[in-house]
N, C-alpha and C positions, 0 to 999 in steps of 0.2 A: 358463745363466740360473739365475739363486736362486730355491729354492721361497719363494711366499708365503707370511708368515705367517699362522696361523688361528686362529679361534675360541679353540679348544682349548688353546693357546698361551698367550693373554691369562691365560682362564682359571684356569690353570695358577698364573700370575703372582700372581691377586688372591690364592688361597687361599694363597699365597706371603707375601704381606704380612700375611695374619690373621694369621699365623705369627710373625710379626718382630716385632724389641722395637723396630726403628724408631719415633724419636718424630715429632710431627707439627710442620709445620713453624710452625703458628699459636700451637698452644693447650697445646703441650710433652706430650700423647700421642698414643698411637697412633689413638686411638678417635678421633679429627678428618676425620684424612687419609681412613683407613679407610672410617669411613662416605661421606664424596666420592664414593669409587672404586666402592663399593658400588652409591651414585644414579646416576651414570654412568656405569657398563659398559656399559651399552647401547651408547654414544657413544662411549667410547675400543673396542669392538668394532669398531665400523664405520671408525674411524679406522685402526686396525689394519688393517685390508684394502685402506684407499688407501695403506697406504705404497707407496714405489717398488720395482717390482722388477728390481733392477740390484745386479749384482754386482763394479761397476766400485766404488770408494774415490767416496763421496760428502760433500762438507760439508754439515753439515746443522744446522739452528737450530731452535728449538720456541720459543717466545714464552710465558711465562706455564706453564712448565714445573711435571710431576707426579710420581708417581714411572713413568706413563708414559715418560718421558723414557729412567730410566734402563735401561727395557725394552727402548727402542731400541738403546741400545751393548751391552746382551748379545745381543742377538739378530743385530746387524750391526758384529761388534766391526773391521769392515775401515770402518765410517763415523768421520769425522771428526765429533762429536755434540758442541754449542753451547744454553747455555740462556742467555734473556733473561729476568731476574724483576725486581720491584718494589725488591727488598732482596737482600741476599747472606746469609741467614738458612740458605738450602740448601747454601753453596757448598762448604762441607766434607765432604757427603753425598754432591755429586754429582762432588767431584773422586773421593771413593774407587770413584765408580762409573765412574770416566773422563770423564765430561761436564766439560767449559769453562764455567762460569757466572759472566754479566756482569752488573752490576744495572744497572738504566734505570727511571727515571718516565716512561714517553711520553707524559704528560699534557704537559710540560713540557720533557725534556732529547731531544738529539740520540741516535741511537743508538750508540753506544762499541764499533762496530765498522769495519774497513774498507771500501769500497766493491767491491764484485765481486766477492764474499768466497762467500757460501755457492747450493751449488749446491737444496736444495731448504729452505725453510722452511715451516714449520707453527706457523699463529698460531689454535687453537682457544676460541673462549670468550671473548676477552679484548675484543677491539674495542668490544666493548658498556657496556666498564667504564672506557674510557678519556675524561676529559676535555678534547677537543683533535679540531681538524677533522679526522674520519676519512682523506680523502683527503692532506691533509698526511703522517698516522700511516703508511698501507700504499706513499707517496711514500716516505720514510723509510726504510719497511723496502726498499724495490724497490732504494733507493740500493745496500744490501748484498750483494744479489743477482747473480751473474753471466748477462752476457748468455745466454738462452734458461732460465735460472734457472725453476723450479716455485714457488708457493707456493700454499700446502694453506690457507683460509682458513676459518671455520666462527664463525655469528653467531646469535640467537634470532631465529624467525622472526618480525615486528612482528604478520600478520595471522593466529597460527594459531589453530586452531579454540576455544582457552579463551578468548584475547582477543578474536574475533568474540562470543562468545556473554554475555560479560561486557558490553562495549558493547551490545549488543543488549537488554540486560535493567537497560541506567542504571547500569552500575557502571563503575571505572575498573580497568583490567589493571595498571596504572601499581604500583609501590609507594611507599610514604612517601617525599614529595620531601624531607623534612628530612633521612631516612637515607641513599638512595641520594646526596646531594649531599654529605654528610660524606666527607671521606677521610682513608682511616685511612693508619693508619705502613707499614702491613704489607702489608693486602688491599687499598686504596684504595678507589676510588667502588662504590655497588653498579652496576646495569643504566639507566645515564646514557642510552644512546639504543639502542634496538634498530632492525631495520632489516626492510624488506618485500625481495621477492628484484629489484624492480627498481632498487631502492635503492643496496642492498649491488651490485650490477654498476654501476651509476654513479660510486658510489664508488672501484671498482679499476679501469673504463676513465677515470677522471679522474688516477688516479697514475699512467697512463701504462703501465699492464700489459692484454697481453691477455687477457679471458676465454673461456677454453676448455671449460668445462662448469659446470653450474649443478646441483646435486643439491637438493632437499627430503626431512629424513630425520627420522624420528623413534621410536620405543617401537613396535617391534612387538608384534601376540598374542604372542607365545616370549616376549620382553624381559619383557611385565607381568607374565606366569608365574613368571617369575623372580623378579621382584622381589616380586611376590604370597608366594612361596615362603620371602622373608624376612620378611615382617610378621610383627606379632604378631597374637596371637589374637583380643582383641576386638577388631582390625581385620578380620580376616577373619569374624569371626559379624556384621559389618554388611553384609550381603547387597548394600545398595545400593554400597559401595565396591569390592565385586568384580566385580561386573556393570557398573560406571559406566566401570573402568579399561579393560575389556576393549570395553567398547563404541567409547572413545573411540581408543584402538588400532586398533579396524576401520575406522571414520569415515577416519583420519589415512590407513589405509593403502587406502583404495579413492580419497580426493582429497588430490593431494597439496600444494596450497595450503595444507591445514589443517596439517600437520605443522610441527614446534617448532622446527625448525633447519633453516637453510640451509647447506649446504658446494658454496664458488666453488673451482673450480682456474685459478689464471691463471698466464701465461707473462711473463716479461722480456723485450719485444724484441730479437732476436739484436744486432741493431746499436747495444745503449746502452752500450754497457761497452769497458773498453781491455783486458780481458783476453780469453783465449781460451772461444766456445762452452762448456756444457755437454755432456759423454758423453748420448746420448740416455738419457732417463729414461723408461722403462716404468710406467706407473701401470695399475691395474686396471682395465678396459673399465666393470666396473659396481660399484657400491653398494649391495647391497640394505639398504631393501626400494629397489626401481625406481621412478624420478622420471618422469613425463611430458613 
């Protein structure tokens, strides 16, 4: 059995890309991307520890690909690794990294792969920015899917604890409906619809996949340290920002309703497909921090 990836790993990675004169794939420098990965490590951390742990040749898809992506073909150079983006702007980065990258609008177009095709895919972040009836979009991707097929799904939580509290005190969580409804060439729509965790599971048992576990995951105390540990200075002498972040981190992780993200694992019905079974796929028992 393959050891799993860790922490320390990822880790490893970001301080890897400080490093790199890699450009960004938006804004033609590094300082784009960089900072992304930067706000989010928390979240490609925890991603990192549900990959599969299977030493068997897996096909594998990432929807809305990072330079995450290309962490996964070094790390599991025996996976067969597939990216889905908006535009083919990375596809020359990510063939030298060994990744297959196909461009798709799924607001709009069919997905430009075969049916039965990949044994586990991971669509993080992106559902929320897509214009087009969700259950359609994860129908679509399931099309590609081989029977007993995984997919790693992860969306904003609709009720967590910033948006209760905003609502609560007459404000909208919402952003500018002028912005978020523009789409661009590149990045497309902003946060078009986010989802509650009964939602998002209606959603993937309506495309006909079953779900298998349900996580609420968010910023731990460690994560805000961290990211505490990048600010700048007169961020940090505003007392009330460092005490606010860390409070709201404790709140998030004693209930987990309150937490920012939802991550669904659901399965492809062994019987939808004319190919053969997936190799049973190991995924990690837990996620911390722990979902009730």
């Amino acid at each position: 059995m393959e050891r799993a990836p860790n922490r320390m790993e990822f880790d490893d990675y970001l301080k890897e890309l400080e490093a790199s004169a890699e450009t960004c794939r938006v804004c033609g420098s590094g300082a784009g991307e960089l900072a992304y990965m930067r706000q989010h490590a928390w979240r490609f951390r925890r991603l990192w520890r549900m990959m599969p742990r299977n030493c068997r040749p897996l096909r594998v898809l990432e929807i809305g690909p990072t330079p995450f992506t290309l962490l996964l073909k070094r790390t599991f150079p025996h996976w067969d690794v597939w990216a889905l983006d908006r535009s083919d702007r990375m596809k020359e980065r990510f063939e030298r990294g060994g990744v297959a990258l196909r461009a798709c609008d799924l607001d709009y177009a069919r997905v430009p792969l075969d049916d039965d095709f990949f044994d586990f895919v991971i669509c993080a972040e992106v559902l929320e920015h897509v214009f087009a009836p969700p259950s359609e979009v994860i129908k679509e991707i399931a099309r590609t899917m081989r029977p007993a097929g995984r997919l790693l799904l992860t969306v904003p939580n609709l009720a967590n604890l910033r948006n209760r509290l905003m609502f609560l005190f007459g404000h909208s969580p919402l952003a500018d409906p002028n912005a978020v409804m523009k789409s661009d060439p590149l990045e497309g729509h902003g946060h078009v619809r986010e989802y509650t965790r009964k939602e998002i599971v209606e959603v993937c048992r309506a495309a006909g996949l079953e779900v298998l576990r349900v996580r609420m995951v968010w910023k731990s105390p460690a994560d805000v340290l961290r990211l505490l540990a990048g600010s700048s200075r007169a961020q940090l002498l505003r007392r009330g920002f460092y005490v606010g972040k860390l409070l709201h981190a404790l709140l998030n992780s004693l209930v987990p309703w309150f937490r920012g993200n939802i991550v669904v694992e659901c399965r492809k019905p062994a019987g939808g497909g004319s190919r053969r079974p997936v190799p049973c796929i190991e995924l990690p028992a837990a996620c911390p921090p722990k979902a009730a």
